[in-house]
PDB file of N, CA, C and O in Angstrom:
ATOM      1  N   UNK A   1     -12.020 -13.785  30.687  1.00  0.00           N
ATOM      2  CA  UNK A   1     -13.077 -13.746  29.702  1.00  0.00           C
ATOM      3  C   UNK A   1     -12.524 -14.213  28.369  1.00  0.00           C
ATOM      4  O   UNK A   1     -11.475 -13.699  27.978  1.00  0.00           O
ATOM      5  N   UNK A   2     -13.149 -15.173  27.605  1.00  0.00           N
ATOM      6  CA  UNK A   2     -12.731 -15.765  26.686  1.00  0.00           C
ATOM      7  C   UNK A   2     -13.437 -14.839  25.458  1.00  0.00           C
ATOM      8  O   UNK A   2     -14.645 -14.625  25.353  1.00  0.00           O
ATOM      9  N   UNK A   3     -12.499 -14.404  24.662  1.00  0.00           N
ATOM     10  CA  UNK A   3     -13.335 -13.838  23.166  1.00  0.00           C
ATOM     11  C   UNK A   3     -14.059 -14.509  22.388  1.00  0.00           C
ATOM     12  O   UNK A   3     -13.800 -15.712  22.354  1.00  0.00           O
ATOM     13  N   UNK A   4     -14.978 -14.101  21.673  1.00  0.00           N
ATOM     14  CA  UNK A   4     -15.666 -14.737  21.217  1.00  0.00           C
ATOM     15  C   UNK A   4     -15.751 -14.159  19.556  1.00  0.00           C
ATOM     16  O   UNK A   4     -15.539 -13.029  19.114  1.00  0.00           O
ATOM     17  N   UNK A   5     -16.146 -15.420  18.865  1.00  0.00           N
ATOM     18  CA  UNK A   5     -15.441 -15.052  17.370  1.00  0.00           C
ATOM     19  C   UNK A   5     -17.365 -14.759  17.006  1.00  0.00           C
ATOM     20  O   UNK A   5     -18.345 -15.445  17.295  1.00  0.00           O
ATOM     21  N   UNK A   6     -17.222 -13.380  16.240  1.00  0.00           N
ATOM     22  CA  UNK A   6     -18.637 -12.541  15.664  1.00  0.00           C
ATOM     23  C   UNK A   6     -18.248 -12.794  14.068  1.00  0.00           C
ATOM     24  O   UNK A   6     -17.276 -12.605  13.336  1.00  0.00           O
ATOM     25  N   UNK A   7     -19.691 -13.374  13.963  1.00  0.00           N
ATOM     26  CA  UNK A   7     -19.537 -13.915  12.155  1.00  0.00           C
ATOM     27  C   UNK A   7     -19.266 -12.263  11.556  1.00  0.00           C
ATOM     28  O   UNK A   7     -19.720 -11.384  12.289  1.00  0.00           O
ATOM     29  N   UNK A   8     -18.688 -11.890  10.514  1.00  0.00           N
ATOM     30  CA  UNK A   8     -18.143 -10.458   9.599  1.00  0.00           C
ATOM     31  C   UNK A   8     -19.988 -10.085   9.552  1.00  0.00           C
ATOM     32  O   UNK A   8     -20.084  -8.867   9.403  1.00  0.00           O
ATOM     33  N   UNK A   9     -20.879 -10.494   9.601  1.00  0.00           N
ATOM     34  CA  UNK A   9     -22.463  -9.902   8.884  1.00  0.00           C
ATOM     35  C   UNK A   9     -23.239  -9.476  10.255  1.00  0.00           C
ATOM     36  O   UNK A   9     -24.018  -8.523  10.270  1.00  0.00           O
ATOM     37  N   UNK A  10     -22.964 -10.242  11.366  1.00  0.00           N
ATOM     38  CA  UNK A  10     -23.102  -9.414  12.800  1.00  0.00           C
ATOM     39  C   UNK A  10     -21.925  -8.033  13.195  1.00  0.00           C
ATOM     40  O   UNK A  10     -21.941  -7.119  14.020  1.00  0.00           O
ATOM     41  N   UNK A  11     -21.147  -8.392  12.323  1.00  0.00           N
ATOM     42  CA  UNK A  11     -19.799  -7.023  13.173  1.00  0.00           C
ATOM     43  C   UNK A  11     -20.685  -5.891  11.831  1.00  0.00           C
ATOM     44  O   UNK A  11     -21.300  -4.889  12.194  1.00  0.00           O
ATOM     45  N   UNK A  12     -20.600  -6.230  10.580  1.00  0.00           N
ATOM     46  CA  UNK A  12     -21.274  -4.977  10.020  1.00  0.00           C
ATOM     47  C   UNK A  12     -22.151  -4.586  10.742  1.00  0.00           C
ATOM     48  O   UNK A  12     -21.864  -3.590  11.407  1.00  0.00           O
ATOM     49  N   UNK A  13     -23.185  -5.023  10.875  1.00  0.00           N
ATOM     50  CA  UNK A  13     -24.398  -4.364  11.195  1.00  0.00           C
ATOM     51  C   UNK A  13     -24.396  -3.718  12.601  1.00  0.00           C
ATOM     52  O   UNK A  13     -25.337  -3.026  12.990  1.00  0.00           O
ATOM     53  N   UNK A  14     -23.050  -4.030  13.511  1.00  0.00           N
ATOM     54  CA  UNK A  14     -23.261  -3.663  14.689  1.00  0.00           C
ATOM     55  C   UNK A  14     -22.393  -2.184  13.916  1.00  0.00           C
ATOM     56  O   UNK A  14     -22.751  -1.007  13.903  1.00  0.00           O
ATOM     57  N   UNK A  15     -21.258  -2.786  13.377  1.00  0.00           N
ATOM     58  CA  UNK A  15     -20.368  -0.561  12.586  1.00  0.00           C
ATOM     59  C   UNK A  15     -21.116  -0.021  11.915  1.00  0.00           C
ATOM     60  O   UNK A  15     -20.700   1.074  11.537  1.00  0.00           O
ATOM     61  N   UNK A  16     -22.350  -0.364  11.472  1.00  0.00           N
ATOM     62  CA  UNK A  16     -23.704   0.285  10.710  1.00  0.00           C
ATOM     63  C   UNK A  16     -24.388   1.329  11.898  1.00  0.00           C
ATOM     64  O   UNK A  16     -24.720   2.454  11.525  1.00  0.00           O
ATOM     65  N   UNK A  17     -24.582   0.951  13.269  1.00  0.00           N
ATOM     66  CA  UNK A  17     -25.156   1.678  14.056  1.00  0.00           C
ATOM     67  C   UNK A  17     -24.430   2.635  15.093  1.00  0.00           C
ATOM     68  O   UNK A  17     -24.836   3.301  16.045  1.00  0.00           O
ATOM     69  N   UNK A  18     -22.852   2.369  14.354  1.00  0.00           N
ATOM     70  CA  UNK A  18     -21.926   3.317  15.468  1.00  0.00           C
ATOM     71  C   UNK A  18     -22.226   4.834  14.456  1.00  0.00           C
ATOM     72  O   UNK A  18     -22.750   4.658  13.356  1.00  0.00           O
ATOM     73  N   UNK A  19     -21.942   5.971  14.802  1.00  0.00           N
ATOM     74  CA  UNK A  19     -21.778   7.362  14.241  1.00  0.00           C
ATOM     75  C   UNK A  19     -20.117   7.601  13.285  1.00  0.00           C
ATOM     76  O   UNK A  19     -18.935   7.322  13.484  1.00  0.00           O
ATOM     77  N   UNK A  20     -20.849   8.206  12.318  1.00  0.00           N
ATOM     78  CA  UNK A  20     -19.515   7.761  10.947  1.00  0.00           C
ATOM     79  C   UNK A  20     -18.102   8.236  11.488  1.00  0.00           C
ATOM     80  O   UNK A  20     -17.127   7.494  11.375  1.00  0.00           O
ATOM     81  N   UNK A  21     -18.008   9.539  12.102  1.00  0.00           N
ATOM     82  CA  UNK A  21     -16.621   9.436  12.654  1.00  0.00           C
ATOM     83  C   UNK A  21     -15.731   8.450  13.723  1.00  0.00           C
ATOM     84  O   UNK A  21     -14.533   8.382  13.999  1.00  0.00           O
ATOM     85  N   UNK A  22     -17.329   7.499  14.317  1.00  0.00           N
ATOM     86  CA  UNK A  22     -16.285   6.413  15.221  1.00  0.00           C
ATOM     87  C   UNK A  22     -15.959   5.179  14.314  1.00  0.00           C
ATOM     88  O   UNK A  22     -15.163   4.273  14.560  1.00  0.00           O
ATOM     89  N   UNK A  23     -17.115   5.422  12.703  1.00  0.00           N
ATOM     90  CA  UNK A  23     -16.788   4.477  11.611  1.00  0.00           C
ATOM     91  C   UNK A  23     -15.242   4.203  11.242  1.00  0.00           C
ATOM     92  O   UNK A  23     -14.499   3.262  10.966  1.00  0.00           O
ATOM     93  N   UNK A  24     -15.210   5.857  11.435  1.00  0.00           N
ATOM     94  CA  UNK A  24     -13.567   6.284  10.570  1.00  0.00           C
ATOM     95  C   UNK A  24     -12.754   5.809  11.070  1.00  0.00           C
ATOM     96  O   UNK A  24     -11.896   5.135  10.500  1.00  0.00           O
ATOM     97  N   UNK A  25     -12.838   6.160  12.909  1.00  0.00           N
ATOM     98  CA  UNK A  25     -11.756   6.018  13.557  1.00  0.00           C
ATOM     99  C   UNK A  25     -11.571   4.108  13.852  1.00  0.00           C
ATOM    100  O   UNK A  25     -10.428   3.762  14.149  1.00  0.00           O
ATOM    101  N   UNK A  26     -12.073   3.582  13.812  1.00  0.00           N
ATOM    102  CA  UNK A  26     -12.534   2.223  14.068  1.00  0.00           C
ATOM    103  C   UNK A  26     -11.024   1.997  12.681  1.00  0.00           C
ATOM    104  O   UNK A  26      -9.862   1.655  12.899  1.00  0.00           O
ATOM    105  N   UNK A  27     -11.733   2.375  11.256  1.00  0.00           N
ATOM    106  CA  UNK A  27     -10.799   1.531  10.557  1.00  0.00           C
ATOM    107  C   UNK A  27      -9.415   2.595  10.547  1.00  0.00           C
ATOM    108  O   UNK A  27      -8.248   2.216  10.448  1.00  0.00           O
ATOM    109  N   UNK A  28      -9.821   3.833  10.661  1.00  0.00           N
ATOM    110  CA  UNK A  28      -7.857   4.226  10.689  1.00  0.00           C
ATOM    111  C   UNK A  28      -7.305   3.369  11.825  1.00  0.00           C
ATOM    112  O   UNK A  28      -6.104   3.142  11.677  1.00  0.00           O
ATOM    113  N   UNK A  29      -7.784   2.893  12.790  1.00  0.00           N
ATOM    114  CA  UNK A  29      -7.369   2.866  14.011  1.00  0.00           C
ATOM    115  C   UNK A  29      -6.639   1.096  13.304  1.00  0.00           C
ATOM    116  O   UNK A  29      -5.514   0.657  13.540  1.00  0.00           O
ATOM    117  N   UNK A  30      -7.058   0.839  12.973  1.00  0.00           N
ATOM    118  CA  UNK A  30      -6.739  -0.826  12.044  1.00  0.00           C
ATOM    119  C   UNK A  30      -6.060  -0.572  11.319  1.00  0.00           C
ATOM    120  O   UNK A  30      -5.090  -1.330  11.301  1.00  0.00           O
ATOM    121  N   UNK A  31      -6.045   0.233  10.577  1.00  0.00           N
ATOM    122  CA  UNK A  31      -5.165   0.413   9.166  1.00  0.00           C
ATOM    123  C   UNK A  31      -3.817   0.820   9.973  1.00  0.00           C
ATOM    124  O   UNK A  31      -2.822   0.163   9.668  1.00  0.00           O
ATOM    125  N   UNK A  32      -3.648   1.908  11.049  1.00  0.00           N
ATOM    126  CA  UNK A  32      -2.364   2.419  11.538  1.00  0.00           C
ATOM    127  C   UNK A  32      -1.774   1.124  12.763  1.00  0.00           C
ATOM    128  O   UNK A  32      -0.634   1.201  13.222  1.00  0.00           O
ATOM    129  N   UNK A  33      -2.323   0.478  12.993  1.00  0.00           N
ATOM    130  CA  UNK A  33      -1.890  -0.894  13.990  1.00  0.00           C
ATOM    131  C   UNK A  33      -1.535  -1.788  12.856  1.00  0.00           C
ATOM    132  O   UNK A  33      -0.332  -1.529  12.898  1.00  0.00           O
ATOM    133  N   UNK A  34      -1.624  -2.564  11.959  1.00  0.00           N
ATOM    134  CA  UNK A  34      -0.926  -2.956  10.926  1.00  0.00           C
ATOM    135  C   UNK A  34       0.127  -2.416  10.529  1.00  0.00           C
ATOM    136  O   UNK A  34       1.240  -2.936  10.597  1.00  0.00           O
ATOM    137  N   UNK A  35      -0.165  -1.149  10.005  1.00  0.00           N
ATOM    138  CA  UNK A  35       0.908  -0.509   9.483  1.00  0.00           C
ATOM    139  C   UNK A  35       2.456  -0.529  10.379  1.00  0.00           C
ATOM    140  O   UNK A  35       3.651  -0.617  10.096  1.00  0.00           O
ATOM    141  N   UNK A  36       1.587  -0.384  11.649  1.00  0.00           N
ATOM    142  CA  UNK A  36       2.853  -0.402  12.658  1.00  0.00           C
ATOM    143  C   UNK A  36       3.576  -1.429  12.842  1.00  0.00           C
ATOM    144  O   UNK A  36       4.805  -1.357  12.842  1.00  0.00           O
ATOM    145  N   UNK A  37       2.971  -2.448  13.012  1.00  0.00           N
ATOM    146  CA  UNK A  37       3.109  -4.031  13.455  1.00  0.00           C
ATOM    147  C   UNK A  37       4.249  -4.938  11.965  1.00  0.00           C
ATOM    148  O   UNK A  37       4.918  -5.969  12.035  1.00  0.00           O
ATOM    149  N   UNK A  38       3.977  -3.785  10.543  1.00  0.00           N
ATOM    150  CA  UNK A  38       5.289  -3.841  10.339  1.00  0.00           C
ATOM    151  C   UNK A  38       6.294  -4.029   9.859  1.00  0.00           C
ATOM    152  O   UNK A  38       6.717  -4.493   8.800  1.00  0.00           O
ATOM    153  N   UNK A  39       6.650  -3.647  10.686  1.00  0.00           N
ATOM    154  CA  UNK A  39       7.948  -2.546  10.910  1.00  0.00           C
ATOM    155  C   UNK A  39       8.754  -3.658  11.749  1.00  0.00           C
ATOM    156  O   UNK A  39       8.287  -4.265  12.712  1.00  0.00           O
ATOM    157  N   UNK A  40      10.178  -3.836  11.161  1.00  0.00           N
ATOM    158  CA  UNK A  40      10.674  -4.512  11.865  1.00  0.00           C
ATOM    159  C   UNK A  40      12.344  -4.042  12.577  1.00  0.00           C
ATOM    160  O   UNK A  40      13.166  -3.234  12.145  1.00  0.00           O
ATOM    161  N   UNK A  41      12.371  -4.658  13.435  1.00  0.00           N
ATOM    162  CA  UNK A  41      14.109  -3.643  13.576  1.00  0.00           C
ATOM    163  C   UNK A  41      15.703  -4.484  13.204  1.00  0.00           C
ATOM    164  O   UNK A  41      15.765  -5.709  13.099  1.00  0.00           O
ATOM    165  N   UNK A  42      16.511  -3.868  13.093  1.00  0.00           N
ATOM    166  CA  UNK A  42      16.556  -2.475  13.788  1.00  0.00           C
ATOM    167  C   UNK A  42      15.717  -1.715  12.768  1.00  0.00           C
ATOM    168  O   UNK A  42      15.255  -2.438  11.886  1.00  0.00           O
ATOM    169  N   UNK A  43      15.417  -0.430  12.690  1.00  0.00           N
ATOM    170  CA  UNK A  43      14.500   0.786  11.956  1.00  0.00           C
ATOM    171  C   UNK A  43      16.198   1.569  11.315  1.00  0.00           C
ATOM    172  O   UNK A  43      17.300   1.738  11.835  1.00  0.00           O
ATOM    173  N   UNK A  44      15.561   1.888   9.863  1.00  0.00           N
ATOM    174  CA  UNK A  44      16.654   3.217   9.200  1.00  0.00           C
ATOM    175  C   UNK A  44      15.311   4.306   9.781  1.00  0.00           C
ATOM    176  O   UNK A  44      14.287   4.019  10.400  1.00  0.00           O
ATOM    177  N   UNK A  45      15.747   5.423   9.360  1.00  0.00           N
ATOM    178  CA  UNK A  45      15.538   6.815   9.537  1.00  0.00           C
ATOM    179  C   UNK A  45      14.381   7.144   9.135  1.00  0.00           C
ATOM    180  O   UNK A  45      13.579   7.794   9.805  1.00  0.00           O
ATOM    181  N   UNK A  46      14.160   6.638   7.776  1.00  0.00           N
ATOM    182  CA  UNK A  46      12.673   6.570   7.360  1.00  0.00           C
ATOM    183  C   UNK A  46      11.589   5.673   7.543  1.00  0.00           C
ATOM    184  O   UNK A  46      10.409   5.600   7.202  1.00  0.00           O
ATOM    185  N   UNK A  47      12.394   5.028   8.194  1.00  0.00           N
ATOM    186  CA  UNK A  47      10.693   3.369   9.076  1.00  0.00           C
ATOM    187  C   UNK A  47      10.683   4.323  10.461  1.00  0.00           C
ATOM    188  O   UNK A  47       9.723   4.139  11.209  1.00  0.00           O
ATOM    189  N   UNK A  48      11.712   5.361  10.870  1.00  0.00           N
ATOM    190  CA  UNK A  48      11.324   5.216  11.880  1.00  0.00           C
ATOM    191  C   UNK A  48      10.185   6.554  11.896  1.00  0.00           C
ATOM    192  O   UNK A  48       9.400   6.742  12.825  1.00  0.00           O
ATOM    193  N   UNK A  49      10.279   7.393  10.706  1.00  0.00           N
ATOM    194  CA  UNK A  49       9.786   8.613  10.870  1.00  0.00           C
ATOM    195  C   UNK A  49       7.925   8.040  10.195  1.00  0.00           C
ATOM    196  O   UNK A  49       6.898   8.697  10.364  1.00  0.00           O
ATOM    197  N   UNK A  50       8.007   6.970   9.616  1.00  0.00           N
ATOM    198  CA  UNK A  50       6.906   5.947   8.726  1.00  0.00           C
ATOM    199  C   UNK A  50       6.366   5.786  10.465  1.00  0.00           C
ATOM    200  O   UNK A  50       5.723   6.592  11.137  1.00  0.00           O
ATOM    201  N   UNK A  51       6.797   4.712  10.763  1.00  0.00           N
ATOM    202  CA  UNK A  51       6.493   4.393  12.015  1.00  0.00           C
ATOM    203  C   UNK A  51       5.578   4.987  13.446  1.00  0.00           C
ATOM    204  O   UNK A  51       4.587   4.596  14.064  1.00  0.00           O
ATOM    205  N   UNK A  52       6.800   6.462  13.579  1.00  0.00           N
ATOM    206  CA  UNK A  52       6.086   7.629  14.300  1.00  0.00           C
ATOM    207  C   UNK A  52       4.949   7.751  14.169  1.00  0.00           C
ATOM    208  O   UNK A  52       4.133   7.727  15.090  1.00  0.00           O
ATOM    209  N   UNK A  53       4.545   8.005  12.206  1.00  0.00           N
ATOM    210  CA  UNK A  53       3.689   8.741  11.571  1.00  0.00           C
ATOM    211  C   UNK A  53       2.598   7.751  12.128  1.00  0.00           C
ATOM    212  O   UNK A  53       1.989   8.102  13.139  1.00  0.00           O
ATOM    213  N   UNK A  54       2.239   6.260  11.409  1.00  0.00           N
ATOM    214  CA  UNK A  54       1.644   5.349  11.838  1.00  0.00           C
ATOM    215  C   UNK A  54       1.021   5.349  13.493  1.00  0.00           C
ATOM    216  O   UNK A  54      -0.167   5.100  13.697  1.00  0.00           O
ATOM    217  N   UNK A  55       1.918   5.637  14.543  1.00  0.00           N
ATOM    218  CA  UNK A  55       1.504   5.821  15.449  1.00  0.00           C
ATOM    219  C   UNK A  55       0.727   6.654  16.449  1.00  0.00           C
ATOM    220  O   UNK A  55       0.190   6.467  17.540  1.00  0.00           O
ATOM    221  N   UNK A  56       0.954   7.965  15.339  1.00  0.00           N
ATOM    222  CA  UNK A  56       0.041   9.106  15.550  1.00  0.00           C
ATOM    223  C   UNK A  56      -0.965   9.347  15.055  1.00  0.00           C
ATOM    224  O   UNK A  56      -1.512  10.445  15.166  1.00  0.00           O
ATOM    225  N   UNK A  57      -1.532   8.164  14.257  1.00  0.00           N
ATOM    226  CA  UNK A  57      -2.834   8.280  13.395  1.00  0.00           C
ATOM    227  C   UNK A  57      -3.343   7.218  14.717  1.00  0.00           C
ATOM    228  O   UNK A  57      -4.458   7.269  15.236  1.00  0.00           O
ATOM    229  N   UNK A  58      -2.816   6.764  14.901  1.00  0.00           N
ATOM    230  CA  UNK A  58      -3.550   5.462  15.820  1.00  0.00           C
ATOM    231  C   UNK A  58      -3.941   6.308  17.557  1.00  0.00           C
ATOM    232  O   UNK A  58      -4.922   6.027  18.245  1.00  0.00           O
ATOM    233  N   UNK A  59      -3.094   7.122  17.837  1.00  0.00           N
ATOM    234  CA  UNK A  59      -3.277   7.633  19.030  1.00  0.00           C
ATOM    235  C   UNK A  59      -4.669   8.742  18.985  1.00  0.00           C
ATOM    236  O   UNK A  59      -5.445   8.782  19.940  1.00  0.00           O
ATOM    237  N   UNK A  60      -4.841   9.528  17.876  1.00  0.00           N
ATOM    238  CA  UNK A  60      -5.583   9.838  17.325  1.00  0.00           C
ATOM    239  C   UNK A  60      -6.814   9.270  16.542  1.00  0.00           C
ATOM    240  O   UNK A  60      -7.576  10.097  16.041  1.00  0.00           O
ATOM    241  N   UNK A  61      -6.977   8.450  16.447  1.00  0.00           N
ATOM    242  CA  UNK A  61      -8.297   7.459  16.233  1.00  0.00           C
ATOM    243  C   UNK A  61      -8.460   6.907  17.369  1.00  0.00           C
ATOM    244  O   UNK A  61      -9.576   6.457  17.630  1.00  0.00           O
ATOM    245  N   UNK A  62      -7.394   6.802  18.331  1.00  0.00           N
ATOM    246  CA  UNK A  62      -7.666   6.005  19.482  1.00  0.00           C
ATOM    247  C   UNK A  62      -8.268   6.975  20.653  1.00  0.00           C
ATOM    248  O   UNK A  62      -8.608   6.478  21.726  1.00  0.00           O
ATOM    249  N   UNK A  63      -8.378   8.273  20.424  1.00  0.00           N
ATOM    250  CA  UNK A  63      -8.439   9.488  20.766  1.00  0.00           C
ATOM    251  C   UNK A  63     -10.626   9.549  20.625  1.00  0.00           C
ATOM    252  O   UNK A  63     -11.487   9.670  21.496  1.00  0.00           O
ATOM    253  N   UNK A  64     -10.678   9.449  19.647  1.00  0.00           N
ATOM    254  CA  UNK A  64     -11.798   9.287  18.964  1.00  0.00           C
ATOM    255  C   UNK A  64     -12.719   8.099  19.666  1.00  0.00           C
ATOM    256  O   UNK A  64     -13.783   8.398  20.209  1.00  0.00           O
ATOM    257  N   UNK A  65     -12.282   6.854  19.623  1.00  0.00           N
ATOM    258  CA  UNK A  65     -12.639   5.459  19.554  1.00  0.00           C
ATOM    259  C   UNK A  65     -13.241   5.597  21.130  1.00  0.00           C
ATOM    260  O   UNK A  65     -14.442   5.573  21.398  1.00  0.00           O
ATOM    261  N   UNK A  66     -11.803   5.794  22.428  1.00  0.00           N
ATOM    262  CA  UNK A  66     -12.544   6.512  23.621  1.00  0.00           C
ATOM    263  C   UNK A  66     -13.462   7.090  24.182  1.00  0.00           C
ATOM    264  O   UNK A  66     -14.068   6.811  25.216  1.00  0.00           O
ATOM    265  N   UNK A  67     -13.626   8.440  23.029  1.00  0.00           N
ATOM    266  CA  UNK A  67     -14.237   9.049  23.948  1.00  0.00           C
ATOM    267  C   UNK A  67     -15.961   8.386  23.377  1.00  0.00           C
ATOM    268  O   UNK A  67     -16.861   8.288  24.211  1.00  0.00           O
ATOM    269  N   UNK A  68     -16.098   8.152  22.506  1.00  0.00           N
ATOM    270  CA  UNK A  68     -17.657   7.071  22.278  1.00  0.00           C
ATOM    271  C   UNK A  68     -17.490   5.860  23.037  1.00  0.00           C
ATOM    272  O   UNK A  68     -18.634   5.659  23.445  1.00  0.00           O
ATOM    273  N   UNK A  69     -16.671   4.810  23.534  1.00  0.00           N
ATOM    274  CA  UNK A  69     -16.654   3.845  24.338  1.00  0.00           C
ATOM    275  C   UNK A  69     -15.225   2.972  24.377  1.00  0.00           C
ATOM    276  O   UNK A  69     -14.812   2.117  23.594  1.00  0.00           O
ATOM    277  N   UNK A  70     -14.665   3.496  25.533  1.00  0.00           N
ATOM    278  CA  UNK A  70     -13.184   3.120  25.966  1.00  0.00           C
ATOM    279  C   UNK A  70     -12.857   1.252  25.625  1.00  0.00           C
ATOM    280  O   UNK A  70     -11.714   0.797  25.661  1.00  0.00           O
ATOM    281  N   UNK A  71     -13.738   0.636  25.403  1.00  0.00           N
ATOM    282  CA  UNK A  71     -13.642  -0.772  24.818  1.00  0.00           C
ATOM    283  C   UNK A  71     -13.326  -1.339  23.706  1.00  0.00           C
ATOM    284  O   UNK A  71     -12.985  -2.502  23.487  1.00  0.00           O
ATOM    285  N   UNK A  72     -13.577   0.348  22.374  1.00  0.00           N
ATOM    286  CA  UNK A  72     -13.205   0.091  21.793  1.00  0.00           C
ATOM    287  C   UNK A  72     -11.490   0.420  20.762  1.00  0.00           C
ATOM    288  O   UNK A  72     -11.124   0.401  19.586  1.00  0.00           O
ATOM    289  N   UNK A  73     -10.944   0.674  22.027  1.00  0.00           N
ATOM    290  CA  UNK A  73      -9.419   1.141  22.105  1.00  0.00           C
ATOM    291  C   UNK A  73      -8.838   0.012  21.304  1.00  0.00           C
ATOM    292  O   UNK A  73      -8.846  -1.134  21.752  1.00  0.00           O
ATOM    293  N   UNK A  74      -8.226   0.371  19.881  1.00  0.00           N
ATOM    294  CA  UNK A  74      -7.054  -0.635  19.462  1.00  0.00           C
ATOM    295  C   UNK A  74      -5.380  -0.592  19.997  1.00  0.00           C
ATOM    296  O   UNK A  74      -4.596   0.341  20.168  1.00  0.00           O
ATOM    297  N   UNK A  75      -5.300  -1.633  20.113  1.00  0.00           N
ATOM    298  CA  UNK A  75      -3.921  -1.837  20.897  1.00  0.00           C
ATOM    299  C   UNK A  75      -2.915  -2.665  20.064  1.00  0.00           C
ATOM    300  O   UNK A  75      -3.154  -3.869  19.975  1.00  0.00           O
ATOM    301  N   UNK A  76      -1.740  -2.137  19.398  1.00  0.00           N
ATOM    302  CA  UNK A  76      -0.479  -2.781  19.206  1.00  0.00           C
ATOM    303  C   UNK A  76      -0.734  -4.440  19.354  1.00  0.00           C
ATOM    304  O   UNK A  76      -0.767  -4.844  20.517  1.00  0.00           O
ATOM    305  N   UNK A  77      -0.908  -5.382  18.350  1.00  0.00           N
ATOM    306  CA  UNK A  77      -0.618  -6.777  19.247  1.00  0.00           C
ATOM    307  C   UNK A  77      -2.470  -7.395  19.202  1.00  0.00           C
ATOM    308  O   UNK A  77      -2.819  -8.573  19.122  1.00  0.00           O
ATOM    309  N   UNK A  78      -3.116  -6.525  19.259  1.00  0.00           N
ATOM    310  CA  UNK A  78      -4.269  -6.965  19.237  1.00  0.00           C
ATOM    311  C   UNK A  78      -5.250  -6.809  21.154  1.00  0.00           C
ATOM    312  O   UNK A  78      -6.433  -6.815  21.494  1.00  0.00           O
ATOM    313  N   UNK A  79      -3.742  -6.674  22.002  1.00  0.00           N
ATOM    314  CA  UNK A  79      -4.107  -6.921  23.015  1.00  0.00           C
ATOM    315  C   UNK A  79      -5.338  -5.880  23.885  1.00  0.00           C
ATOM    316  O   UNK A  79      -5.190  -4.660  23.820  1.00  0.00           O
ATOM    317  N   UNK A  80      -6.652  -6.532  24.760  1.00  0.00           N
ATOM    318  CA  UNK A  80      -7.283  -5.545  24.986  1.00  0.00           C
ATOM    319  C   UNK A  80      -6.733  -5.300  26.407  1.00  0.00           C
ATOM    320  O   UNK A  80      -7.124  -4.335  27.063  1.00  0.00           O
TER     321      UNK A  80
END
């Protein structure tokens, strides 16, 4: 299945009709996959505890994102 590119004024209006906590989790879930992505190695002590942190906001929005519709799972990389 080939992706297909959604003009930014169709993707609003479709996160306009999701419920505000899958709003939330939608952009923590973006903000902590960036954040992660980085990070480069090797890691000191504090990218790696940064890092962790980053990844537990994402498992946790990703936590969220699931249980309203498993499609919209963010993944490391972009990959679905």
């Amino acid at each position: 299945m080939v992706p297909s590119i959604i003009p930014d004024r169709v993707a609003d209006l479709i996160s306009q009709s999701l419920p505000s906590r899958v709003q939330l989790a939608v952009k923590s879930a973006a903000d902590a996959e960036r954040e992660v992505r980085r990070f480069r190695w090797p890691l000191g002590v504090e990218d790696r505890a940064d890092r962790e942190d980053a990844l537990s906001r994402l498992a946790a929005a990703n936590k969220v994102l699931a249980a309203h519709n498993p499609g919209l799972i963010v993944r490391i990389g972009g990959v679905r």
